[in-house]
C-alpha positions in Angstrom: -3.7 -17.6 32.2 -0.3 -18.6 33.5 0.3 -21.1 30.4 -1.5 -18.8 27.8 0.1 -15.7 28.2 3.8 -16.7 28.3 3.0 -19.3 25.6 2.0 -16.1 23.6 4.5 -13.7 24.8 7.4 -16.5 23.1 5.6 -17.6 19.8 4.9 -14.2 19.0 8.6 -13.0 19.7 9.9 -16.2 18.1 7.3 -15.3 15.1 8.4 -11.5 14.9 12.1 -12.7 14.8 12.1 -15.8 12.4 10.3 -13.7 9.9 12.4 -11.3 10.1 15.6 -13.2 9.8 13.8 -15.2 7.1 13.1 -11.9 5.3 16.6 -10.9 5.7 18.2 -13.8 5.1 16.3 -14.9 2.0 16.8 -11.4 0.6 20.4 -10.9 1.2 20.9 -14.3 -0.4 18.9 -13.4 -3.3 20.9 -9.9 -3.8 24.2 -11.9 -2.8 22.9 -14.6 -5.6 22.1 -12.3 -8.2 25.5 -10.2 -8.1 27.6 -13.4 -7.8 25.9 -14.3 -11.3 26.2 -10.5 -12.9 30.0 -10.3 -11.7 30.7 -14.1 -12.8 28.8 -13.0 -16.4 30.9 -9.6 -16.2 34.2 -12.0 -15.5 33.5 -13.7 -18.8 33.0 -10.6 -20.7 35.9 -8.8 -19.5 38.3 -12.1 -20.0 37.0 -12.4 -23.3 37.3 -8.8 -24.4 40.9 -8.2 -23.0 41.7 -11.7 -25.0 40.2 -10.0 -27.9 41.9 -6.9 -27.6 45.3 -8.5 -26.6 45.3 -10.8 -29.8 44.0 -7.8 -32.2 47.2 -6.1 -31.0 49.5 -9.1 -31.2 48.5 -9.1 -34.8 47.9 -5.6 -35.4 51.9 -5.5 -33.9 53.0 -7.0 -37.3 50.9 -5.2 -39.4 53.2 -2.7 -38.3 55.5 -4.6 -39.4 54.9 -4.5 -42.9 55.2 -0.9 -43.3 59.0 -0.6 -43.6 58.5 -3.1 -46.7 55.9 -1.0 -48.2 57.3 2.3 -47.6 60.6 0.8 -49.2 61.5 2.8 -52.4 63.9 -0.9 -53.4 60.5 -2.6 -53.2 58.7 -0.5 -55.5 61.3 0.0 -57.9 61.2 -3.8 -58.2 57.7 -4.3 -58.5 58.1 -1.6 -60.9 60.5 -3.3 -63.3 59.2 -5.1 -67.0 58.6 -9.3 -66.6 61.5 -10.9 -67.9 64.1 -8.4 -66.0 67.3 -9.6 -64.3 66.0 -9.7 -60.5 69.0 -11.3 -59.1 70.3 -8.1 -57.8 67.2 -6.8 -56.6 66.4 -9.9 -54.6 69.5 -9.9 -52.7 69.6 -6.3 -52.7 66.0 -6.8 -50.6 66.6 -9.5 -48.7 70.2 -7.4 -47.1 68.5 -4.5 -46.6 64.4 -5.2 -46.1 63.9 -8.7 -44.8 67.0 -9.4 -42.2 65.8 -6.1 -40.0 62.1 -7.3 -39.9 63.4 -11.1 -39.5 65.6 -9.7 -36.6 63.0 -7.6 -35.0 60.5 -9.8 -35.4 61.6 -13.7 -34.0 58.4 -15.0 -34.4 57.8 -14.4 -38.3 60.0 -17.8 -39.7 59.4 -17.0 -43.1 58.5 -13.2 -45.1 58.5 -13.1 -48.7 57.5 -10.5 -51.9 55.6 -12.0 -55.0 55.7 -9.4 -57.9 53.1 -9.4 -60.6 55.9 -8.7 -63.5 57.5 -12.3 -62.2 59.5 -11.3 -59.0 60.4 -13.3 -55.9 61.8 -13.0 -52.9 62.1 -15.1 -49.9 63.9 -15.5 -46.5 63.5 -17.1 -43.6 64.0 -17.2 -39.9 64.0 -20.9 -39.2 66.5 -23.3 -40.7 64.2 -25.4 -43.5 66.4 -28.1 -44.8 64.1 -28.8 -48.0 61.9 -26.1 -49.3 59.1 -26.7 -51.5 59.6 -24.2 -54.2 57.0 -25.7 -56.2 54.3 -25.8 -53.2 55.2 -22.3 -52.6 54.2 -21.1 -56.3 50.8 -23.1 -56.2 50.3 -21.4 -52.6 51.0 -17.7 -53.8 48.6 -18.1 -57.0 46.0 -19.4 -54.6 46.6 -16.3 -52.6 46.5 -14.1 -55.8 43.3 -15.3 -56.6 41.6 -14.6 -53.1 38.8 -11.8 -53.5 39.3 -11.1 -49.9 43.3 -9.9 -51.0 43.5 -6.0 -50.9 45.7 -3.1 -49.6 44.7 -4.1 -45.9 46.4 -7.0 -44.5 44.9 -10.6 -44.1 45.0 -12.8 -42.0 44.6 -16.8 -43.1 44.7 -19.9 -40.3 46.2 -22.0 -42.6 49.3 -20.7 -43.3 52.3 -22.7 -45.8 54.0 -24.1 -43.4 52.8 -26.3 -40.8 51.9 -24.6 -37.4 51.7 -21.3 -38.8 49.3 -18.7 -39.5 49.7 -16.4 -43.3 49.8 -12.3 -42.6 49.4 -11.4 -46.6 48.6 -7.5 -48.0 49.3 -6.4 -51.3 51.8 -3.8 -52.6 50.7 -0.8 -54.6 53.0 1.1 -56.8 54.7 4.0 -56.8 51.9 6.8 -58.1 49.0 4.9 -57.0 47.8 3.2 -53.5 44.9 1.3 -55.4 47.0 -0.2 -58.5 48.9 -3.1 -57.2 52.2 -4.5 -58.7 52.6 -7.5 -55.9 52.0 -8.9 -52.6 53.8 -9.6 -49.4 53.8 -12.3 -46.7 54.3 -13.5 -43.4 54.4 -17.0 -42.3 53.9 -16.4 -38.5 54.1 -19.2 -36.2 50.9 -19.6 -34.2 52.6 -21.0 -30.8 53.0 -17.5 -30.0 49.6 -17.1 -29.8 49.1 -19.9 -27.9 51.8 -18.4 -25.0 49.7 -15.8 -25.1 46.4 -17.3 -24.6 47.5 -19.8 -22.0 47.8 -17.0 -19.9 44.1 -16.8 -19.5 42.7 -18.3 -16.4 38.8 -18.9 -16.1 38.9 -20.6 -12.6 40.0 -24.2 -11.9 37.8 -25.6 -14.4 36.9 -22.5 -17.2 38.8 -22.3 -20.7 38.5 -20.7 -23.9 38.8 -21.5 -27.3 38.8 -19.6 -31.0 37.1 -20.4 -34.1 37.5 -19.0 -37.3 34.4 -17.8 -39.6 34.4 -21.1 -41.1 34.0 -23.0 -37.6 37.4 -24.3 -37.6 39.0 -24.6 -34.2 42.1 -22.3 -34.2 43.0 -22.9 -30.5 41.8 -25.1 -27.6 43.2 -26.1 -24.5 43.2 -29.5 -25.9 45.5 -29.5 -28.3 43.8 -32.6 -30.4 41.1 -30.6 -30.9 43.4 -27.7 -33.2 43.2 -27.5 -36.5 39.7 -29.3 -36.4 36.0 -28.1 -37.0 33.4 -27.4 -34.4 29.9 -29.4 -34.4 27.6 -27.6 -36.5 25.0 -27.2 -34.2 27.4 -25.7 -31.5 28.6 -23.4 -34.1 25.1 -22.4 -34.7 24.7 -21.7 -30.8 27.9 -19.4 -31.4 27.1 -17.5 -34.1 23.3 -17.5 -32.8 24.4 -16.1 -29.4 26.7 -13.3 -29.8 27.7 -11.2 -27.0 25.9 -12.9 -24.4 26.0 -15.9 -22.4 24.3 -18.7 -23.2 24.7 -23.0 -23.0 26.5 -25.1 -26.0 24.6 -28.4 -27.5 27.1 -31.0 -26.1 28.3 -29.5 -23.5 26.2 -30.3 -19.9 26.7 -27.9 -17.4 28.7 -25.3 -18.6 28.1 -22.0 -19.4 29.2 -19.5 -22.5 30.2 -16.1 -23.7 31.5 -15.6 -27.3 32.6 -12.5 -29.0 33.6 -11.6 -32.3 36.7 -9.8 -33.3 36.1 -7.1 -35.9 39.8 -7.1 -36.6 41.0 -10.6 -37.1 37.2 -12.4 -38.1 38.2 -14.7 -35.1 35.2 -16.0 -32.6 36.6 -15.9 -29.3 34.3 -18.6 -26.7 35.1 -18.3 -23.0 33.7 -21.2 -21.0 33.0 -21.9 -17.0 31.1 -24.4 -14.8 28.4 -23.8 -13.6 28.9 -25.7 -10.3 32.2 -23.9 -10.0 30.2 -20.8 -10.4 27.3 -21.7 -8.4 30.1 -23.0 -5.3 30.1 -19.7 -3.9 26.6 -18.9 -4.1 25.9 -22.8 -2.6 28.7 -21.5 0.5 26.6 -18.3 1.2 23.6 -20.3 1.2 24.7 -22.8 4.0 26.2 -19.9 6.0 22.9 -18.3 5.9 21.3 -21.2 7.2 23.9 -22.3 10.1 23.9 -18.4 11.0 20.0 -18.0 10.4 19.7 -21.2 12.6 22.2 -20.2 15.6 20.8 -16.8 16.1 17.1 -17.9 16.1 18.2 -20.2 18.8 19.6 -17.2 20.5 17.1 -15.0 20.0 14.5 -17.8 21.1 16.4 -18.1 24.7 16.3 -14.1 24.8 12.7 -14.0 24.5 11.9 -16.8 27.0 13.8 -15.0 29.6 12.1 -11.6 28.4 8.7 -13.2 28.4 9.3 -14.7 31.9 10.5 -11.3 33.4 7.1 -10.1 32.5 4.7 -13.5 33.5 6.7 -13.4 37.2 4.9 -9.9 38.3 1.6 -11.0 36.6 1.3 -14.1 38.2 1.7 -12.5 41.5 -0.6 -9.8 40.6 -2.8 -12.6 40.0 -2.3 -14.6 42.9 -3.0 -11.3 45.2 -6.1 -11.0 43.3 -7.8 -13.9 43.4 -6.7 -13.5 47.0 -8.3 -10.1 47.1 -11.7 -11.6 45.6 -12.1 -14.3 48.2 -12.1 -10.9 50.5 -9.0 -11.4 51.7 -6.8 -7.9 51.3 -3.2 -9.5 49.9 -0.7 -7.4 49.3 1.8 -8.4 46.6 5.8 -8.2 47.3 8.1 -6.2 44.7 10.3 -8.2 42.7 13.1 -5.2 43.1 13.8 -4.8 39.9 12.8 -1.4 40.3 11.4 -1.4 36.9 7.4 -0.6 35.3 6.3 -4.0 36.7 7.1 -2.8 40.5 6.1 0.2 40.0 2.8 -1.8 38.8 2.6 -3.8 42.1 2.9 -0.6 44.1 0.4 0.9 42.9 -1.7 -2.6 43.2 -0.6 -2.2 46.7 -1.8 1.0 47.3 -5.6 0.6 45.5 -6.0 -2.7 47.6 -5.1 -0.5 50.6 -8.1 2.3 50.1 -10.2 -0.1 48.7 -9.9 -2.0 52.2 -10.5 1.9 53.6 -13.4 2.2 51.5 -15.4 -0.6 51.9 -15.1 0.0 55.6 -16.5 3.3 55.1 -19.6 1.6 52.8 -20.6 -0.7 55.6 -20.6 2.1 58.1 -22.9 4.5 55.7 -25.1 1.4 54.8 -26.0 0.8 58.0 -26.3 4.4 58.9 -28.8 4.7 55.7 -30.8 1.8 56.9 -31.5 3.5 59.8 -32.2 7.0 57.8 -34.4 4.9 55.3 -36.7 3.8 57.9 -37.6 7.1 59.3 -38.0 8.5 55.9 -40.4 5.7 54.9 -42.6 6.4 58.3 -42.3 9.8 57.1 -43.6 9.4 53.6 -46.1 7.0 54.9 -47.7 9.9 56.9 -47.5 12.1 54.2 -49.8 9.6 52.2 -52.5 9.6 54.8 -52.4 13.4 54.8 -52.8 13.6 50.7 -56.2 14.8 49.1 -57.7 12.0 47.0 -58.7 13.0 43.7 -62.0 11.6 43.8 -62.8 14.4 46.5 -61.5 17.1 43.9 -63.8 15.6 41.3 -66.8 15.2 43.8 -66.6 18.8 45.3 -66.6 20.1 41.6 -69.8 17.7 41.0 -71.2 19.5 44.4 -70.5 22.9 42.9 -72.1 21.9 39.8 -75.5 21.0 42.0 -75.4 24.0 43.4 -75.2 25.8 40.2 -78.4 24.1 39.0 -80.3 24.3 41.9 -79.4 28.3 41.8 -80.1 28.0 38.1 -76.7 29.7 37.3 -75.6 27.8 33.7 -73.1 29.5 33.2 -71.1 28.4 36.2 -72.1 25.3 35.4 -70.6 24.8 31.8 -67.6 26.3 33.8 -67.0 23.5 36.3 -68.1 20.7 34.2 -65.7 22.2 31.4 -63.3 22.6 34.2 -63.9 19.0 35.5 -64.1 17.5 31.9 -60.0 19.2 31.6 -59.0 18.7 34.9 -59.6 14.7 34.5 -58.2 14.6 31.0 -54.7 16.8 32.4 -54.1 14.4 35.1 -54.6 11.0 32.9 -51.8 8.3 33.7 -52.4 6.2 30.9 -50.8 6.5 27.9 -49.2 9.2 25.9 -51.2 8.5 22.7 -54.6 9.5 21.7 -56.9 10.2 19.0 -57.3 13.3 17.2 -61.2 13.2 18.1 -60.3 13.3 22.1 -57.7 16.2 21.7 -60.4 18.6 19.6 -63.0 17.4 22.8 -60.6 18.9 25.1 -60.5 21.9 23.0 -64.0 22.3 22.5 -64.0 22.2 26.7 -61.2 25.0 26.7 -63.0 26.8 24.6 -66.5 26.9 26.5 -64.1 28.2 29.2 -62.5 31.0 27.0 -65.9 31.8 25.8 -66.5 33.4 29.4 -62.9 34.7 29.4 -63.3 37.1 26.0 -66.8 37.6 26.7 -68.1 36.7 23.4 -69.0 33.3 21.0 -65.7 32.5 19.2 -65.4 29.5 16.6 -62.6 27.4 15.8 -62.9 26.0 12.1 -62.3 22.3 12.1 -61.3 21.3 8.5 -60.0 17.7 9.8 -61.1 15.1 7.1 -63.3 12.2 9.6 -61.2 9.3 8.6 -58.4 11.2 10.0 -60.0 11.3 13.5 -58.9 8.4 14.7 -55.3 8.7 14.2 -53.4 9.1 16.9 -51.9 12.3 18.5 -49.8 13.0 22.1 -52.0 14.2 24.8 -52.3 18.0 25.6 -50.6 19.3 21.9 -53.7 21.2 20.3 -55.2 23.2 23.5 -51.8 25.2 24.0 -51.4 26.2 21.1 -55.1 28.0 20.4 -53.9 29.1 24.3 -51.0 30.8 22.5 -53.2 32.2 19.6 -55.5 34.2 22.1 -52.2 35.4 24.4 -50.3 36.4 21.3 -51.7 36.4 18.0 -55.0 38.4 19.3 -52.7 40.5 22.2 -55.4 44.0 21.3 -58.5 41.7 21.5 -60.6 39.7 19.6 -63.3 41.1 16.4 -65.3 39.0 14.3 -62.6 39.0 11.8 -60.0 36.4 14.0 -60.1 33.1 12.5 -58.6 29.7 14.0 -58.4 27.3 11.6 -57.8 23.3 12.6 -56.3 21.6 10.0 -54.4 18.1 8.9 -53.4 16.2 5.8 -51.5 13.1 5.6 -49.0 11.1 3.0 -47.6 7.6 3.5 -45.0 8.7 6.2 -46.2 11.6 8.1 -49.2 12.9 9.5 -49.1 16.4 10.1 -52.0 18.8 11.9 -51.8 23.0 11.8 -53.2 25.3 13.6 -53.6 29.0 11.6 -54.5 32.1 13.0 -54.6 35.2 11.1 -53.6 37.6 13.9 -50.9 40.1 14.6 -47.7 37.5 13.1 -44.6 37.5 14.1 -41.4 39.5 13.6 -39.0 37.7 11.1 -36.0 37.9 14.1 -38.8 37.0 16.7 -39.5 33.8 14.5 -36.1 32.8 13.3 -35.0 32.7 17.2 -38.6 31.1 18.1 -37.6 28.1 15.4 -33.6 28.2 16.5 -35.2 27.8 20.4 -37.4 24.1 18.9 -34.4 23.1 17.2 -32.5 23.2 20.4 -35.1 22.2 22.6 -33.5 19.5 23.9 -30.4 21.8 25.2 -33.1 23.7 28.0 -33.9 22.3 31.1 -36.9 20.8 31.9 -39.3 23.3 34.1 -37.1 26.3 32.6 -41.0 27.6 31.6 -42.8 29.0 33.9 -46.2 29.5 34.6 -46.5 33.0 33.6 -45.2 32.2 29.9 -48.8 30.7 29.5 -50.1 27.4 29.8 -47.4 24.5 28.7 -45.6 26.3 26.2 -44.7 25.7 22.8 -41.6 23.9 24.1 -43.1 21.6 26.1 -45.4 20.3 23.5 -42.6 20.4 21.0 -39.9 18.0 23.9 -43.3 15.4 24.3 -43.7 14.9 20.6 -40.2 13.9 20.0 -40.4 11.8 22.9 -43.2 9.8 22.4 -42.6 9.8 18.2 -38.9 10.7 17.9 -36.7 14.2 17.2 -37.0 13.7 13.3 -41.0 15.1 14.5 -42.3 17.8 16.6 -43.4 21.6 15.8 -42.3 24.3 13.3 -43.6 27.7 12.9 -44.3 29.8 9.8 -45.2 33.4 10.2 -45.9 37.0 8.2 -45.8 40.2 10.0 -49.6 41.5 10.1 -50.9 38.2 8.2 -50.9 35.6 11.2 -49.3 32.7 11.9 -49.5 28.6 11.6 -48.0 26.4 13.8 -48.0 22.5 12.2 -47.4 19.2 14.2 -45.6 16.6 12.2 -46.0 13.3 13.2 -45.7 9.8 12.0 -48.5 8.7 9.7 -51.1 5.8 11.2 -49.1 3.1 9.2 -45.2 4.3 9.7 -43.3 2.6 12.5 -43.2 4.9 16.2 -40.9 5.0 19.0 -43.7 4.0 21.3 -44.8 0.9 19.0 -40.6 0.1 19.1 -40.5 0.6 22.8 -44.2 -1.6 22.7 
């Protein structure tokens, strides 16, 4: 018990408390897990949206930008003129008073120029160009004229005229009508500026991004020999395929990707991160959960030894004391002072040893003072025996009486005594409760030679008992108290030829049942709803609550020593009509259906 009980006390503290921080642990690294992942995903959509939205306004900046040349009446009176005019005027006239404020405003733009349908140009430039390629220029403007995608909105191409430089182009409408255009305009923007601005971007110590155009061709990348070239087919697939969500690029081993589309400039935006640089902090939570999971197990393992021994000290005293106690030996156990449960526990061991010393003093002083009582009440009761009649005189002074009678030649007091005798021996029987059906109508027919003399006249009982029924079995004493009961109360004003007692049975596979009808006086429906409510709660009265005067053994009492010997699903019920009579029906159990006495046998 010593071993057992503290071995169980600490595994099942040290079970309680490493599932618990297990189950705490492993959740809180799970949640922890989980939101590192969504805030690291939410990191790469936020970067890449405010990189979308900072480049839409960059360019969106010198869209506005072209306004002052489009709302310029000296623009559209150009564009306006027939082919063949003198532009020379008009050129200069534009570049004075158009192009030098949006070149000055505007460093970034090196080159802005006007193409007119009716033959028109205009150029100027930012940047110091020491050969321009006039020619290269005109093939590069009709390509632009022929571009489908060229409208009133501005466009944006990658690949500008000049080296390094992206092509802001819209065209120019005339004077009555937005939708008729007389020319186009340009920007030759130089795409370093973009780069200053997306170099501000920071995706940890190992994340990037890059941008694509709809054509797959790498517009920037941290890795500058990578500009200008076109991404791998099947990663560009994975772009396009994956939109808006994160997802991993053929090529590119652990690494993870987010790529969004800007309505604005057509541009794919890709924002890229490491996995293990993502996964680091999640890694770091994990091995503090296990040094700190670890540390206060081993803490909480030292608590519960000393806990489980504060509690196996006071018990192994208490057992020590006892086994003390059960070699007879009264031990009382010292308190550990600690004032707590467990001394209160040995006090009160203290105390029960202590009266049980007291009492077992007091048992040997009243067992030896019954002895003494037990052996004058066994020379009483053995005096008492020698004064007892013996039954055998009973029966032979009856048998005397009987002589006596015939010698007198009296018969009548004959059939008395011997029907007396015949009752007086069957009453008394000690041997079993069970008999036949044929022995109980014998006794009746012997009660009834007696009552005979009582009532003064012949009186029959009809027997309707089928003979193979005879034989079953029945409890002693059941049928004579109840015809008893039909002369004391169903013929209470006396008996005429028309009483009837009818003896009765019938049987199925589980009960065997016998009635007894009379057809006197019946019963009052509140007399027999409280005479059934009294059998139901038989069991409730005490035994010898009948007395004599009620009439011989009472309903009651045959009712309490059926269910004895057969069980209380059995016994006596009682059906009634005022002024019609009355039958009174034993259930039992059939010959073949398994008895409390056969259980008990």
């Amino acid at each position: 018990m010593k071993k057992s009980l503290g071995r169980k006390i600490y595994i099942y503290f040290v079970i309680i408390i490493a599932f618990t921080l297990i189950s705490v642990a492993f959740t809180g690294y799970w949640r922890s897990a989980s939101e590192l992942e969504n805030q690291y995903e939410g990191l790469l959509t936020q970067i890449v949206d405010n990189v979308v939205h900072e480049t839409d306004l960059f360019l969106k900046n010198y869209e506005r930008a072209t306004v002052s040349i489009l709302t310029s009446p000296l623009v559209k009176e150009t564009l306006d003129l027939p082919r063949g005019s003198n532009f020379y005027t008009a050129e200069n006239a534009i570049k004075t008073g158009v192009f030098q404020s949006v070149l000055i405003n505007n460093p970034e733009i090196s080159m802005t120029y006007i193409v007119g349908y009716n033959g028109f140009r205009a150029t100027d430039f930012n940047i110091h160009i020491v050969s321009f390629n006039y020619k290269g220029f005109e093939e590069y403007v009709d390509q632009l004229k022929e571009d489908t995608a060229l409208n009133g909105k501005l466009m944006i191409r990658d690949s500008g005229f000049l080296d390094g430089h992206l092509t802001l182009v819209r065209q120019l409408g005339d004077r009555t009508s937005s939708k008729s255009f007389k020319g186009m305009m340009g920007f030759e923007l130089r795409i370093g500026e973009l780069n200053t601005l997306w170099k501000g971007i920071k995706l940890g110590k190992s994340g990037y991004f890059f941008i694509v155009n709809e054509r797959g061709k790498i517009l920037y990348h941290p890795d500058s020999q990578r500009i200008g070239k076109q991404l791998d087919g099947n990663q560009y697939q994975a772009v396009e395929a994956n939109m808006d969500q994160t997802f991993e690029l053929p090529g590119e081993p652990g690494r993870v990707f987010f790529s969004r589309k800007s309505e604005y400039s057509g541009w794919t935006l890709v924002a890229s991160m490491s996995l293990d640089e993502q996964r680091q902090p999640i890694s770091d939570l994990r091995q503090t959960t296990i040094i700190v999971g670890i540390l206060t197990l081993a803490l909480a393992s030292l608590l519960a030894y000393r806990f489980g021994q504060s509690i196996i000290r006071p018990v192994r005293l208490l057992e020590s004391g006892m086994r003390q106690t059960e070699r007879g030996q009264w031990t009382r156990v010292p308190l550990t002072g600690s004032r707590d449960e467990m001394d209160q526990l040995i006090s009160s061991y203290n105390t029960m040893v202590a009266r049980l010393e007291e009492l077992v003093e007091r048992v040997y002083e009243t067992e030896l003072h019954n002895q003494e009582n037990l052996l004058k009440r066994q020379l009483a009761e053995f005096q008492s025996l020698q004064l007892q009649i013996n039954p055998h005189f009973l029966y032979n002074t009856l048998e005397i009486i009987i002589c006596y009678a015939v010698i007198q030649k009296s018969g009548e007091i004959k059939d008395i005594v011997r029907s007396l005798s015949y009752m007086l021996r069957y009453s008394i029987r000690t041997d079993l409760e069970q008999i036949t059906v044929a022995n109980e109508l014998k006794h009746v027919l012997y009660f009834m030679a007696i009552m005979k003399y009582r009532i003064q006249r012949d009186f029959e009982i009809d027997v309707r008992i089928h003979p193979d029924w005879l034989l079953n079995n029945m409890v002693r004493l059941t049928l004579q108290p109840l015809i008893e009961n039909v002369f004391k109360h169903a013929f209470q004003e006396g008996i005429d030829d028309s009483h009837t007692i009818v003896i009765d049975a019938w049987q199925d596979s589980v009960d065997f049942c016998v009635t007894v009808t009379d057809n006197g006086c019946g019963m009052e429906p509140d007399t027999l709803f409280r005479l059934n409510e009294r059998l139901l709660r038989s069991h409730e009265e005490k035994s010898g609550s009948q007395t004599a005067s009620e009439g011989s053994i009472g309903l009651i009492n045959v009712h309490n020593r059926i269910q004895m010997v057969f069980g209380a699903q059995y016994g006596l019920t009682v059906q009634s009509t005022k002024g019609e009579g009355t039958t009174v029906t034993i259930r039992m159990p059939a010959s073949n259906a398994p008895t409390i006495a056969s259980s008990r046998a």
